[in-house]
LONULO-962663 format. One record per residue: residue number from 1; x, y, z of N, C-alpha, C, O, CB in turn; residue in three letters. Coordinates in pm, 1 decimal. Glycine has a CB too. Example, Ala and Ser with C-alpha at 12.3 -4.5 7.8 and 13.67 -1.06 7.14 Angstrom:
% residues 2
{1 {1319.0 -569.0 780.0} {1230.0 -450.0 780.0} {1320.0 -330.0 780.0} {1423.6 -331.9 846.5} {1130.8 -447.3 904.6} 'ala'} {2 {1285.0 -225.0 708.0} {1367.0 -106.0 714.0} {1290.0 3.0 787.0} {1340.9 113.8 803.9} {1408.4 -59.8 572.5} 'ser'} 
***
This chain:
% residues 146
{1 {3402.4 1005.9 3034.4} {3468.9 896.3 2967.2} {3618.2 905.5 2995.2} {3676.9 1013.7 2994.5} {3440.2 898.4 2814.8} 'unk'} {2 {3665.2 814.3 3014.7} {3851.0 797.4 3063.3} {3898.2 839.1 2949.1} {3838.1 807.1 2846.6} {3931.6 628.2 3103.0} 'unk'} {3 {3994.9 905.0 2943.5} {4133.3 965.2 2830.2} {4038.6 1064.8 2713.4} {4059.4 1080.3 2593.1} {4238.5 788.8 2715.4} 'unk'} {4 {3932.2 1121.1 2798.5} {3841.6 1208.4 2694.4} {3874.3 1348.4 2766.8} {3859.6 1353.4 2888.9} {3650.7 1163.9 2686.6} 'unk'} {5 {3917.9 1462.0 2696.8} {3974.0 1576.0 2758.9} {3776.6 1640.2 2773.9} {3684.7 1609.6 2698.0} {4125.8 1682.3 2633.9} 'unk'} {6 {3772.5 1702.2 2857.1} {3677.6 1778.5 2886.4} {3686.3 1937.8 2903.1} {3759.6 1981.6 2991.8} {3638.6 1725.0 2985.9} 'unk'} {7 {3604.3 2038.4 2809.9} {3642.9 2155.0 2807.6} {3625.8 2233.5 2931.4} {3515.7 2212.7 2982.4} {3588.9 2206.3 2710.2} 'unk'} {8 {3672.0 2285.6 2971.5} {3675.8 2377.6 3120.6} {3531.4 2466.4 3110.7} {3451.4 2405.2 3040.0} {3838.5 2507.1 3131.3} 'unk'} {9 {3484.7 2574.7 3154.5} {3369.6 2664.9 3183.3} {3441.3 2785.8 3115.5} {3391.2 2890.9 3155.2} {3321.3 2684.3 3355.1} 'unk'} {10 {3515.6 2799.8 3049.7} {3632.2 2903.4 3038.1} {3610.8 2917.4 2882.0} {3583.2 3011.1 2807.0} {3803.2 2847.1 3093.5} 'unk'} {11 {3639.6 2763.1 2864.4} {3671.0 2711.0 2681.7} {3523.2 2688.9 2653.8} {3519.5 2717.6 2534.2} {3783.9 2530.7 2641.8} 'unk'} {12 {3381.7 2651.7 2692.8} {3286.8 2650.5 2632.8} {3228.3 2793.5 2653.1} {3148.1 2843.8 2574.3} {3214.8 2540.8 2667.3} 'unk'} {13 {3278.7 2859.6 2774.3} {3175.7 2994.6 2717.4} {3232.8 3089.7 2555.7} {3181.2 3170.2 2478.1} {3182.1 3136.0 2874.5} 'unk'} {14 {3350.0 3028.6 2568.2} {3431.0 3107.2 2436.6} {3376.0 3064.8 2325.8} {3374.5 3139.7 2228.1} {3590.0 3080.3 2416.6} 'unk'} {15 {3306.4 2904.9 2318.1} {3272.0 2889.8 2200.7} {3102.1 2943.1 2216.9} {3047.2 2946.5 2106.8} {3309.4 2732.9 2150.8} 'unk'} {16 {3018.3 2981.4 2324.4} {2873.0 3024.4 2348.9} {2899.0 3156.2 2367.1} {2928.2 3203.2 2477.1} {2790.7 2958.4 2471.0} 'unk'} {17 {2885.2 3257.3 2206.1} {2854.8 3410.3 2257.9} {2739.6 3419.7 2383.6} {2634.2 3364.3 2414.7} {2790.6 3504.6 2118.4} 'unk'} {18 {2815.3 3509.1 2426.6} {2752.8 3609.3 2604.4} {2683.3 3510.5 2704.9} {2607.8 3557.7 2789.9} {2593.7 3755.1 2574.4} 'unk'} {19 {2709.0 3356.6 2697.6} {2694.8 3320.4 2720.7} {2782.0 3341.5 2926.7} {2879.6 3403.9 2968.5} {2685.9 3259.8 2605.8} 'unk'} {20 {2668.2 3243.7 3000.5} {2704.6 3347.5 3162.0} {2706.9 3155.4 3201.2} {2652.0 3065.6 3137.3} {2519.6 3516.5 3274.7} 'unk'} {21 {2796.5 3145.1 3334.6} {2764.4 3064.7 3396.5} {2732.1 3094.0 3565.8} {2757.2 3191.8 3636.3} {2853.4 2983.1 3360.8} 'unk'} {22 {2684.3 3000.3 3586.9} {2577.6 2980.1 3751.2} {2591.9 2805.7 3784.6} {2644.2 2705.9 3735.0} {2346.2 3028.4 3716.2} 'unk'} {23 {2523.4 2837.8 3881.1} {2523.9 2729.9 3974.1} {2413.7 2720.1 4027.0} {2384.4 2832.9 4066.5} {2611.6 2733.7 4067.7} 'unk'} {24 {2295.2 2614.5 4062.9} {2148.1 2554.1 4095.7} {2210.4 2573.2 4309.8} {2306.5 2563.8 4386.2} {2109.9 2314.2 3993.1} 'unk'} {25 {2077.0 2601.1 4301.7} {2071.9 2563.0 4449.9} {2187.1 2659.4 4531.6} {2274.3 2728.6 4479.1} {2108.0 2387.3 4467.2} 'unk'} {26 {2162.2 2643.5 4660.0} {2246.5 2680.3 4733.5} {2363.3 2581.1 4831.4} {2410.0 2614.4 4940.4} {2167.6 2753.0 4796.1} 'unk'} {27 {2385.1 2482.7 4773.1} {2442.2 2356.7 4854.4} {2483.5 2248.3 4761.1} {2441.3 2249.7 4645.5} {2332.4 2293.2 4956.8} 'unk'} {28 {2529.3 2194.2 4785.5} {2628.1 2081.6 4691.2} {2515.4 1945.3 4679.4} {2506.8 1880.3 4575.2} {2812.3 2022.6 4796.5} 'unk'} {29 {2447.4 1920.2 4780.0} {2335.0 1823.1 4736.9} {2210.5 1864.7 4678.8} {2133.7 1772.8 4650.3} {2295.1 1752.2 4841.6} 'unk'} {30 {2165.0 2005.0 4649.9} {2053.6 2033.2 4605.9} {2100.2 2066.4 4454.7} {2042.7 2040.3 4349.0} {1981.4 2141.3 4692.0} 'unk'} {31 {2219.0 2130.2 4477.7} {2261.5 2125.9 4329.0} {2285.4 2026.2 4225.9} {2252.6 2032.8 4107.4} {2356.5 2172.5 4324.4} 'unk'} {32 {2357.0 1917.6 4296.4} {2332.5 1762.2 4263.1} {2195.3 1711.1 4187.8} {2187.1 1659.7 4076.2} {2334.6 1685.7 4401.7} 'unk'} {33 {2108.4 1735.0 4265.2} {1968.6 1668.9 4267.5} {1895.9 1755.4 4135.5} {1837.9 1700.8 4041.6} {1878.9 1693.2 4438.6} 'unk'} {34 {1915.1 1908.8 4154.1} {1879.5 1987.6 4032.3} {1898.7 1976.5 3897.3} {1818.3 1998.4 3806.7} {1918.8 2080.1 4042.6} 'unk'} {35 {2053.3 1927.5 3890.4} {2126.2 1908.7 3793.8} {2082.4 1778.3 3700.1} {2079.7 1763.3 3577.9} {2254.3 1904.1 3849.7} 'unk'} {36 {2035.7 1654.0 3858.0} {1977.2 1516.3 3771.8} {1857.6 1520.2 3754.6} {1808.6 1419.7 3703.1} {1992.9 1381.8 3829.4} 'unk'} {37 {1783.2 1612.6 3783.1} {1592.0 1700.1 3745.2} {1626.3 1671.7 3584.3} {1573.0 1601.3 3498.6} {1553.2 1951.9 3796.4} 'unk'} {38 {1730.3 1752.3 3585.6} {1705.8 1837.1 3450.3} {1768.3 1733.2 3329.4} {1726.6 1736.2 3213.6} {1799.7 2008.0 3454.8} 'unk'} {39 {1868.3 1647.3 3373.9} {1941.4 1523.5 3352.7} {1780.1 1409.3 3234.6} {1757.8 1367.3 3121.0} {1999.1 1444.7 3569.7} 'unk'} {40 {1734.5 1413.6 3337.2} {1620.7 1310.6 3341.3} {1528.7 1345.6 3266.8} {1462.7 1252.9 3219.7} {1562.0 1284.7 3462.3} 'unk'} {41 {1496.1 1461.9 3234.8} {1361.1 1555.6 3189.9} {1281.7 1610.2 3279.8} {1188.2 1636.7 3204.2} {1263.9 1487.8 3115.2} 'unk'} {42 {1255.8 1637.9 3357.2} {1182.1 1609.3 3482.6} {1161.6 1783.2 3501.4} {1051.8 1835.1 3521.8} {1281.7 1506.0 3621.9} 'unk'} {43 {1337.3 1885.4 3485.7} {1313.9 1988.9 3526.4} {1328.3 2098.1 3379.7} {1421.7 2086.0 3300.3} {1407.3 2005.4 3652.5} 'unk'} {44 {1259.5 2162.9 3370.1} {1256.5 2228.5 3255.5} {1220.1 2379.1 3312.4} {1174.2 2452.1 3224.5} {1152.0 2159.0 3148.4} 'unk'} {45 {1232.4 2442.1 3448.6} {1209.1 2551.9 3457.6} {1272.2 2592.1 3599.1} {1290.7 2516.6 3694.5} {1073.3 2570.0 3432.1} 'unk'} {46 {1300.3 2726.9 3590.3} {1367.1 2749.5 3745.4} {1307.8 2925.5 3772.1} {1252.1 3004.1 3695.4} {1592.6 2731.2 3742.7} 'unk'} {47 {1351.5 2937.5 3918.5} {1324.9 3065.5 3967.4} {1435.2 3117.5 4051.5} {1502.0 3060.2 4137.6} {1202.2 3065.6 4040.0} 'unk'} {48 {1438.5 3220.7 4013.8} {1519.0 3305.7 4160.0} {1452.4 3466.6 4220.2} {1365.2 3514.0 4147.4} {1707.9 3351.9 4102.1} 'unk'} {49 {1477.9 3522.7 4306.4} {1422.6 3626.3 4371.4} {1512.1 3707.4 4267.4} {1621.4 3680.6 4217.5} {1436.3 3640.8 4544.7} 'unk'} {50 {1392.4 3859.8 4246.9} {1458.0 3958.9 4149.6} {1587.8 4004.4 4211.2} {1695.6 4031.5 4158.3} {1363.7 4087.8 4118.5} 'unk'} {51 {1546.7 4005.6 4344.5} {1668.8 4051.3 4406.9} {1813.5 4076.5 4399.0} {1881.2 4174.9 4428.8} {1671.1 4005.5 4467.2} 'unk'} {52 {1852.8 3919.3 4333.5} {1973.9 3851.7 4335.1} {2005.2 3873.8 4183.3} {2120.2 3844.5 4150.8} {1966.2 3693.8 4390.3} 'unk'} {53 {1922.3 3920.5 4084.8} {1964.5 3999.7 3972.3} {2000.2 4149.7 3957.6} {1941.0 4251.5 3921.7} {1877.7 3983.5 3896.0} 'unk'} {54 {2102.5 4122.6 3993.9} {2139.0 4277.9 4000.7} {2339.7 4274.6 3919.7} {2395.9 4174.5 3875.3} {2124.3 4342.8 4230.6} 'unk'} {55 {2393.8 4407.0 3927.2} {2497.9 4404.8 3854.8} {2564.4 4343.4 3915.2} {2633.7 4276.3 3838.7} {2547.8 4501.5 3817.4} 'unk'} {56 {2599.1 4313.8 4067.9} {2701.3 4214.1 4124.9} {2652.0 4060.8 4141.3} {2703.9 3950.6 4159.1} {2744.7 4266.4 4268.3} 'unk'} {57 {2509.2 4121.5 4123.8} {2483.0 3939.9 4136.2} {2486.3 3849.3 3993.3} {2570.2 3838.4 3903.9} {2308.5 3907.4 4203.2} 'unk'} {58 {2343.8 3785.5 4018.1} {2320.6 3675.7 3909.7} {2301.8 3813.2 3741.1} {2264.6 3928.9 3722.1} {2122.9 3550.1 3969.9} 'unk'} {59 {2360.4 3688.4 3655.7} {2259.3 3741.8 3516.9} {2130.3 3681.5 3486.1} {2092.0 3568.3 3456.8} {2330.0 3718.6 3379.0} 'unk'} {60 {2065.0 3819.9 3506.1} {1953.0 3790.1 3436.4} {1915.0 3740.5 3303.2} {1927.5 3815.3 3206.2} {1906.8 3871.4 3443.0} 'unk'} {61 {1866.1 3611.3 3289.1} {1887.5 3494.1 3182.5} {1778.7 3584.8 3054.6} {1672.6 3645.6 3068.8} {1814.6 3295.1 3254.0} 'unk'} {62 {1851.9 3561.8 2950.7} {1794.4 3602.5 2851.4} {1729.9 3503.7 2740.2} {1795.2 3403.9 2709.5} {1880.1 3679.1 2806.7} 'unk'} {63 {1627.2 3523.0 2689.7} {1528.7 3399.9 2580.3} {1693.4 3382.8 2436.5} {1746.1 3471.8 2369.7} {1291.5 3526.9 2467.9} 'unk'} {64 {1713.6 3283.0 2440.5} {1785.6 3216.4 2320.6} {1879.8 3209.4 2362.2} {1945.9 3121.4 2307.1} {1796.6 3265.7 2196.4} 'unk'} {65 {1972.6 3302.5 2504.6} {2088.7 3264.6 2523.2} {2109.5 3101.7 2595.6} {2027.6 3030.5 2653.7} {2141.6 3377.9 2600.2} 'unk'} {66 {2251.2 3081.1 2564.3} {2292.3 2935.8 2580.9} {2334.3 2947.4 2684.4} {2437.6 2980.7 2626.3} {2381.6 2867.6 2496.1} 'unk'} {67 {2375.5 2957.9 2851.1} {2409.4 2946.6 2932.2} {2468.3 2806.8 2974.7} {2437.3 2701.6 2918.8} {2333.6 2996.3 2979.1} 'unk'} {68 {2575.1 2819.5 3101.5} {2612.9 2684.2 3118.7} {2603.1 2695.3 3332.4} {2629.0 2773.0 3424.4} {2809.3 2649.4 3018.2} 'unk'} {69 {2544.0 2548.4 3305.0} {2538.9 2521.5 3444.4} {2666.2 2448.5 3486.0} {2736.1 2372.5 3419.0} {2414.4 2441.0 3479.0} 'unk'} {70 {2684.2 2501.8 3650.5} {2810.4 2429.4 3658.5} {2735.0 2308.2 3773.0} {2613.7 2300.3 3792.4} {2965.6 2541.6 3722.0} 'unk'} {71 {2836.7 2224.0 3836.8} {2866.0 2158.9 3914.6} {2886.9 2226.1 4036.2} {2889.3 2348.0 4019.1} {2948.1 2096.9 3873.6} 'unk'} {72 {2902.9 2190.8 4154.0} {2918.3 2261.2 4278.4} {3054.7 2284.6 4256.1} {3088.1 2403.1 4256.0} {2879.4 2187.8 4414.9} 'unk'} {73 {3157.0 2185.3 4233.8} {3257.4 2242.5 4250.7} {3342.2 2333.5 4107.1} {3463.8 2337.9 4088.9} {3325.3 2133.5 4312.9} 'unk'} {74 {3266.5 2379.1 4046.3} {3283.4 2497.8 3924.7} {3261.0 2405.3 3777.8} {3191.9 2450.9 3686.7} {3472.4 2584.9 3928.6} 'unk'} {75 {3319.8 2287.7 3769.4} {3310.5 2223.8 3650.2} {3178.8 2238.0 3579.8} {3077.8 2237.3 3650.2} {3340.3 2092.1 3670.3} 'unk'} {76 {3166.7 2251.3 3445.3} {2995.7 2265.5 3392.8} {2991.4 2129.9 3336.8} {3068.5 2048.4 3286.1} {2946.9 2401.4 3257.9} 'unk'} {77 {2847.1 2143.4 3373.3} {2759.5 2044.9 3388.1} {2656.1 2039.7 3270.4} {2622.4 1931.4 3222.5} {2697.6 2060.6 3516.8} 'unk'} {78 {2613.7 2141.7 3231.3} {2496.8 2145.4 3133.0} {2486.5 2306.3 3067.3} {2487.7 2412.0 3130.3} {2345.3 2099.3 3222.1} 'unk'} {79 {2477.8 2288.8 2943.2} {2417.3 2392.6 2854.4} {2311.2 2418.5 2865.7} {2248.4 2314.9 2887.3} {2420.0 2378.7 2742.8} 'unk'} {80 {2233.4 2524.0 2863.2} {2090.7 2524.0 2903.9} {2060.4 2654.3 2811.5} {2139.0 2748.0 2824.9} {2056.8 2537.5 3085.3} 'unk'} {81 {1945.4 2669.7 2711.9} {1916.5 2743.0 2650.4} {1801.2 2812.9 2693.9} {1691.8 2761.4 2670.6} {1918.8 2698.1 2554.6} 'unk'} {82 {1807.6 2933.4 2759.4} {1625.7 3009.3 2787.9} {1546.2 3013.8 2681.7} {1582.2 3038.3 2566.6} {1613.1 3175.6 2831.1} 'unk'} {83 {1416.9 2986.0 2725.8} {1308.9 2944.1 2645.8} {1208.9 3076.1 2658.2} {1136.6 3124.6 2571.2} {1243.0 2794.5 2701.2} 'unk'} {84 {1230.4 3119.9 2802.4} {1138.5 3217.4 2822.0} {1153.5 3265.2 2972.4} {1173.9 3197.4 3073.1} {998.2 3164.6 2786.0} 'unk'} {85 {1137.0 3405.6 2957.3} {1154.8 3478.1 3099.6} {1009.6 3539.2 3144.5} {934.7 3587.6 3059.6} {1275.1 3611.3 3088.6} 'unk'} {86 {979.8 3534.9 3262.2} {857.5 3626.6 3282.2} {876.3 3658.0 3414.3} {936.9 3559.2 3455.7} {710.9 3565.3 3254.6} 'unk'} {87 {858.8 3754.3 3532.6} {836.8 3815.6 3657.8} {686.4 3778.6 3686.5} {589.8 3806.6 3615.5} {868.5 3976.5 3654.8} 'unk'} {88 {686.9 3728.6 3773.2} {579.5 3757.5 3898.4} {597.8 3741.6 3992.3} {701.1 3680.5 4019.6} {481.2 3710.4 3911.9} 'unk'} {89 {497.2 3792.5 4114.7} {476.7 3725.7 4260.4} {488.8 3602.2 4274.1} {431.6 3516.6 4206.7} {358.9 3742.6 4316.3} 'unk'} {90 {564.9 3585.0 4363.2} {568.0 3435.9 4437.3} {421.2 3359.1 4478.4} {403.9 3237.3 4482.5} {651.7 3456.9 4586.0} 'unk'} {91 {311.3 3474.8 4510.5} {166.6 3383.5 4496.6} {106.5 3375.5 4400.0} {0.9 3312.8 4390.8} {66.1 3412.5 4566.1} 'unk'} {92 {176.8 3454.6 4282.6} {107.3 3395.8 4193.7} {126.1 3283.0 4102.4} {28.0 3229.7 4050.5} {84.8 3470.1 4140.6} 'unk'} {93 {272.8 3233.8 4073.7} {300.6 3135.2 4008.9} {221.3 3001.7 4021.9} {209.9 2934.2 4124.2} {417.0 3123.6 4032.3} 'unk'} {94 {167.8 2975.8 3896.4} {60.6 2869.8 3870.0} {164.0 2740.2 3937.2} {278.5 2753.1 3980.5} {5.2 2853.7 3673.7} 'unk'} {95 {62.9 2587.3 3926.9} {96.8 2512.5 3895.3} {180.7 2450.2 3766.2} {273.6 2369.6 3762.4} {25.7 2493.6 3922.9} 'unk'} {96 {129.4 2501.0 3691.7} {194.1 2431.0 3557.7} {333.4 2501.7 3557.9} {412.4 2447.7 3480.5} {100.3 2461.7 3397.9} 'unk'} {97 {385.7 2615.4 3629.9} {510.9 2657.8 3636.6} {575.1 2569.5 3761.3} {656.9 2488.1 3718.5} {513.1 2818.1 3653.3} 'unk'} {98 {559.8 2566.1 3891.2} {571.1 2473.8 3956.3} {588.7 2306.2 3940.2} {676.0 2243.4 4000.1} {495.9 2504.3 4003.6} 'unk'} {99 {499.2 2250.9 3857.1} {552.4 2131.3 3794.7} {710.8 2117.6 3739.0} {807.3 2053.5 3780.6} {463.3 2111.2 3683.4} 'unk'} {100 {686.3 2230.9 3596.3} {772.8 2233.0 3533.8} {942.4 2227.0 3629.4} {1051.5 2182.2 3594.0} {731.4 2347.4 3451.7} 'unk'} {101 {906.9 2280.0 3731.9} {1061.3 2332.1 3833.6} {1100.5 2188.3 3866.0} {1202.0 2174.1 3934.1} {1032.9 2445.4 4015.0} 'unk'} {102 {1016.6 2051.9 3816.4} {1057.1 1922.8 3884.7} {1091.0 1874.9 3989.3} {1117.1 1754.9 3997.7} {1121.2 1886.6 3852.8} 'unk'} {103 {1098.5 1960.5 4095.9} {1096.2 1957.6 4218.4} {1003.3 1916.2 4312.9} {1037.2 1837.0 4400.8} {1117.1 2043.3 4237.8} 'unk'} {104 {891.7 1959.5 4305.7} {774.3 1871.9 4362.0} {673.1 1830.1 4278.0} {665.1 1836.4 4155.3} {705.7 1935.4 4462.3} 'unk'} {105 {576.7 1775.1 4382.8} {419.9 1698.6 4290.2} {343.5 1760.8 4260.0} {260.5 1720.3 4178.7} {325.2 1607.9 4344.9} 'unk'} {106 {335.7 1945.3 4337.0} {234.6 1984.7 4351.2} {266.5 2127.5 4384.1} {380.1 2169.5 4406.1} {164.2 1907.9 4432.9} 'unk'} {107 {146.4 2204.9 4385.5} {200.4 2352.9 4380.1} {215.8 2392.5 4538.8} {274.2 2491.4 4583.2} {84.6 2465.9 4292.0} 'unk'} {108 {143.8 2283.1 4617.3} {170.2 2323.1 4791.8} {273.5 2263.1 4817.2} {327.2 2323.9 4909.8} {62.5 2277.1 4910.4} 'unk'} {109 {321.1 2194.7 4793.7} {463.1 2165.9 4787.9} {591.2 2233.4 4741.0} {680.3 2235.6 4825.8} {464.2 2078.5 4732.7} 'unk'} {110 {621.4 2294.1 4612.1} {685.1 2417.6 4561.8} {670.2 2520.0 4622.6} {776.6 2578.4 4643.4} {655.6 2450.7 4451.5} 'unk'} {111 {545.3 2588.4 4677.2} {547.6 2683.3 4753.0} {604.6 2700.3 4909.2} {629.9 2804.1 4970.4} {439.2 2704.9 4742.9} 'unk'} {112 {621.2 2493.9 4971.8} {651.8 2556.3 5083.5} {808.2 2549.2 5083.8} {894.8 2610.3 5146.5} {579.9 2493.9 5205.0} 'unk'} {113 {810.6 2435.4 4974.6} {1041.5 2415.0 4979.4} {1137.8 2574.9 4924.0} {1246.8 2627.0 4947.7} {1118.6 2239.8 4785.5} 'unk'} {114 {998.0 2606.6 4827.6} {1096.9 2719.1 4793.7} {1082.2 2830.1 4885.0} {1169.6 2916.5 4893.3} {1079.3 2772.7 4651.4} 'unk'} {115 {955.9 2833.0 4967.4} {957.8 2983.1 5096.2} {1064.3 2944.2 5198.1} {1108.6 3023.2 5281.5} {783.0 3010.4 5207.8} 'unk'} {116 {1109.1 2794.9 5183.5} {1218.8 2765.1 5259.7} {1364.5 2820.6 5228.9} {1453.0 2869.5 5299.0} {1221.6 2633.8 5258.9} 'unk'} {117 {1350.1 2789.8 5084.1} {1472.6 2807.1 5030.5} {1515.9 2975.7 5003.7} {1631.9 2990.6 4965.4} {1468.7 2720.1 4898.7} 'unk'} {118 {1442.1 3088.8 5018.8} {1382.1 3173.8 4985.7} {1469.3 3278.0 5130.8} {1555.0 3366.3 5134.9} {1208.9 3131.9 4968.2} 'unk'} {119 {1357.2 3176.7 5265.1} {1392.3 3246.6 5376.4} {1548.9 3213.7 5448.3} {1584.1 3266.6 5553.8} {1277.0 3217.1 5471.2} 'unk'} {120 {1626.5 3125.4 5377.0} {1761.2 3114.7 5406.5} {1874.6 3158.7 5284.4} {1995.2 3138.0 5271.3} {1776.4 2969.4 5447.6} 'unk'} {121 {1768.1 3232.5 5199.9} {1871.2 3304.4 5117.3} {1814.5 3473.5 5084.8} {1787.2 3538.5 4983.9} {1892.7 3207.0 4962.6} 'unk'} {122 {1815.6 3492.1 5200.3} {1779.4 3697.8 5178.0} {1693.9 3723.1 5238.5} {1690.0 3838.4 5281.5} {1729.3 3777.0 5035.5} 'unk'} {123 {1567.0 3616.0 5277.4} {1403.8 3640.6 5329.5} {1322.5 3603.3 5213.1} {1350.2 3590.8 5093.8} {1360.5 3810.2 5375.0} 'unk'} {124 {1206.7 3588.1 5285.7} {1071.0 3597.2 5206.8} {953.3 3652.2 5250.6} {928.1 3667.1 5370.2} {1029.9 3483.9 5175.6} 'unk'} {125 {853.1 3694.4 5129.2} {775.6 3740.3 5095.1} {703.0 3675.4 5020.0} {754.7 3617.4 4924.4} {803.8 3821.0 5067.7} 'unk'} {126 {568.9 3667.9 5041.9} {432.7 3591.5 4966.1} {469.8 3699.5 4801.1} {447.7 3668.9 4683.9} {214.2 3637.2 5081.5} 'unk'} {127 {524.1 3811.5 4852.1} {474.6 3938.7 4754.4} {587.6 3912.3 4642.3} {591.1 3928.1 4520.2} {483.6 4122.0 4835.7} 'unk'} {128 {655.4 3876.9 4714.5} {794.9 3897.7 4633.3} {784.1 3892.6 4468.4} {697.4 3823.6 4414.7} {902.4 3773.2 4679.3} 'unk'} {129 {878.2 3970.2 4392.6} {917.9 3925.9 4246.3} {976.5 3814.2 4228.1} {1044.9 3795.9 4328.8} {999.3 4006.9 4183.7} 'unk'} {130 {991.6 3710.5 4141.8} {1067.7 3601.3 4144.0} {1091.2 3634.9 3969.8} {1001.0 3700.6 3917.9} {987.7 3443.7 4209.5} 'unk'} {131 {1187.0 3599.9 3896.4} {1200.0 3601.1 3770.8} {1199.2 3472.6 3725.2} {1296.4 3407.6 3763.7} {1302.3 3667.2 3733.9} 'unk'} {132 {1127.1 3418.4 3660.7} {1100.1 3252.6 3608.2} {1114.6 3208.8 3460.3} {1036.6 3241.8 3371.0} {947.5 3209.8 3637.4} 'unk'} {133 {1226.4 3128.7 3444.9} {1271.5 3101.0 3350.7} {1232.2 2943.9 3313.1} {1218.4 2848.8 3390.1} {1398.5 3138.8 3365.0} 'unk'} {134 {1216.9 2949.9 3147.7} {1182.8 2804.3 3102.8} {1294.2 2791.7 3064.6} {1365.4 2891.4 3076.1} {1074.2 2765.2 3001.0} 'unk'} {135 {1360.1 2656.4 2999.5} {1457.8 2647.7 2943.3} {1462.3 2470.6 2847.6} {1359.2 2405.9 2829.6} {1563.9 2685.4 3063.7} 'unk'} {136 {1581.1 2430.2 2806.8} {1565.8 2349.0 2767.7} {1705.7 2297.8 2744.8} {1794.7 2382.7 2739.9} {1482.4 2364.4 2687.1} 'unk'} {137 {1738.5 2166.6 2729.7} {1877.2 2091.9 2784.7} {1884.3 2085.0 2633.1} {1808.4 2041.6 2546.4} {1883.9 1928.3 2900.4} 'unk'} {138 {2052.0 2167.9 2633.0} {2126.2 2182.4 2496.4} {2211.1 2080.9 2507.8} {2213.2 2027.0 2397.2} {2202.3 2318.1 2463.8} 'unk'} {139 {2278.3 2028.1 2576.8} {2424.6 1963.2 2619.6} {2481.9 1882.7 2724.1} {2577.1 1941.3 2775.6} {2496.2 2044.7 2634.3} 'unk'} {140 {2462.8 1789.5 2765.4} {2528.4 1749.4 2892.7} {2645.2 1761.7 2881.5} {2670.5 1701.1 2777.4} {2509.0 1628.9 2939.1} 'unk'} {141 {2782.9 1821.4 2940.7} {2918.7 1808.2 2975.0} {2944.4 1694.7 2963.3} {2987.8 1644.9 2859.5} {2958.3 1847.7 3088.7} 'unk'} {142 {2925.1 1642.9 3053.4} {2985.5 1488.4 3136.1} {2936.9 1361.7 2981.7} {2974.4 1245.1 2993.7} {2846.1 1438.2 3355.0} 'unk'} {143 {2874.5 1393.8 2880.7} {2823.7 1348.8 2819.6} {2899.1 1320.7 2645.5} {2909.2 1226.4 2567.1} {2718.3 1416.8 2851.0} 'unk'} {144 {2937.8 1462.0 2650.5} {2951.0 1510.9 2524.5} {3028.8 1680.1 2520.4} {3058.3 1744.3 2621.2} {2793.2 1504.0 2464.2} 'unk'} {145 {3048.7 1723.0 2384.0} {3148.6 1836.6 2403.6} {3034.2 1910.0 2323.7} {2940.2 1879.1 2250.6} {3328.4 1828.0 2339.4} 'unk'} {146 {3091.5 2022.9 2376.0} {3004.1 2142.4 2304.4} {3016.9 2204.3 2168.4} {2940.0 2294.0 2133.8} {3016.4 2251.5 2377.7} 'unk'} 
***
């Protein structure tokens, strides 16, 4: 909204104890597209390789914390509250987790964008750990203040 100050990623994590911010995707249009998944209703769940949870990397998302998604270019975008964490193999993740990621129609579909997305960020593995998070839209930024 014009002449509406918007809080930085700085000033809402101060008001969200331990609250962490991140960024969707690896690219400025997938992050885009992720961001209006979740915008819409559409995306209510995500994954990443265990890998990339580690002390220099990502935080590993915790059930009740409020996290904030940013925008590609750092601004946040969305509050997002974990609903639920669980680990498995990459062959094993059902459909009904796959839906939920709003990304595709179908679970042969999720399986092949994300072995894509997978093998241009570290490699892949059928075997792999993936850590899979539910979540649920606390806040739009662009919308409203926190």
């Amino acid at each position: 909204m014009e002449g509406r100050n918007h809080m930085n990623a700085e000033q809402i994590q101060a008001k969200l104890a331990d609250s962490v911010t991140f960024t969707f995707g690896d690219n400025e249009e997938l992050c885009n597209d992720l961001l209006r998944l979740i915008r819409i209703g559409r995306k209510t769940a995500t994954c990443g390789a265990l890998r990339e949870f580690k002390p220099e990397g990502d935080a590993m998302p915790v059930v009740g914390r409020q996290d904030i998604a940013l925008n590609w270019d750092g601004t946040p975008a969305l509050v997002l509250e974990t609903l639920e964490v669980t680990q498995m193999r990459f062959c094993d993740v059902d459909e009904s987790f796959a839906l939920a990621e709003g990304e595709n129609d179908d679970l042969d579909g999720w399986r092949h964008d994300h072995q894509v997305y997978f093998e241009r960020n570290g490699g892949f593995d059928n075997e792999m750990i993936l850590v899979c998070e539910r979540f649920k839209l606390v806040h739009d930024c662009q919308l409203q203040e926190v």
